[in-house]
C-alpha angles and dihedrals in degrees: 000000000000118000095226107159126044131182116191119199093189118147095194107085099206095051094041088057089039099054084048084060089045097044094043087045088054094031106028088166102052128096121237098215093197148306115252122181118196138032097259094052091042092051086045097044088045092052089047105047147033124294114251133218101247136015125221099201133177112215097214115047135170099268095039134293130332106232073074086078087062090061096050091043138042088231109205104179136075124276126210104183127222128194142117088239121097103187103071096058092092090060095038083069093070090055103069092280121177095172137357108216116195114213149291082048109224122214095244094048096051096044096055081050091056084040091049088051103038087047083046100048088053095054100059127054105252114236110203102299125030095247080062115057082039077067099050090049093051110047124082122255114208127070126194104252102200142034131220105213127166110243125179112334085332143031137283134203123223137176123239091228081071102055119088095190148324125254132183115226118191089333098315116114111226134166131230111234 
């Protein structure tokens, strides 16, 4: 699948133009949507357009970080996340990431994280947005479907459609039928 519309949320002028040269030397046919550059313009500019296919995204902006844009806003794209900063690339995991760049981006490194996506996209059957079908490739698909739990002076079986939840007393695991 093509990458064929990019948002950037970048605060530093001169990266954020220079990621547009090295994305439209990679991509020459894609559509950079817009640069915002804080969390406020990026949530507003989510809720009043369309969703892209990919995020450029800075992890450290001028009003805060930016995984706080993921708790104002249902974010459906895919992120590949930019910053100097190498700490935050455990936690950038949990916010639809498909790659964490370290700065300053070079060419070769963006372009394996456009690759990765673009390989991956057309592995997987796309529901409705991009981010979706991301989710359906990723979770697991079997369940276990019974329970063997000790009942009485013996064991039960029991399926896991007729379990409400588990709960731990006084250190036992049971299960609320």
């Amino acid at each position: 699948m093509k990458i064929n519309k990019i948002l950037i949320v970048e605060d530093e002028r001169p990266n954020a133009e220079r990621l547009k040269r090295l994305l439209l030397k990679l991509r020459p046919h894609i559509e950079i949507l817009s640069v915002e550059d804080s969390i406020t313009s990026t949530v507003h500019w989510l809720e009043n357009n369309i969703v892209p296919d990919i995020i450029m995204m800075d992890v450290r902006l001028a009003d805060g970080l930016s995984f706080e844009i993921f708790n104002k806003h249902e974010v459906k794209s895919a992120v590949i996340f930019t910053t100097a900063y190498d700490e935050y690339a455990v936690q950038a995991f949990k916010y639809n990431s498909v790659d964490y760049l370290l700065k300053p981006i070079e060419e070769e490194e963006l372009d394996a994280a456009l690759k990765r996506y673009e390989t991956f996209m057309e592995s997987v059957p796309v529901v409705g947005t991009a981010i979706e079908g991301l989710l359906n490739y990723i979770q697991p698909k079997d369940y276990r479907k019974r329970f063997l739990i000790t009942h009485r002076d013996g064991y039960k079986t029991v399926l896991a459609e007729d379990i409400l939840y588990f709960y731990t007393e006084l250190g036992i695991s049971k299960a609320m039928l």
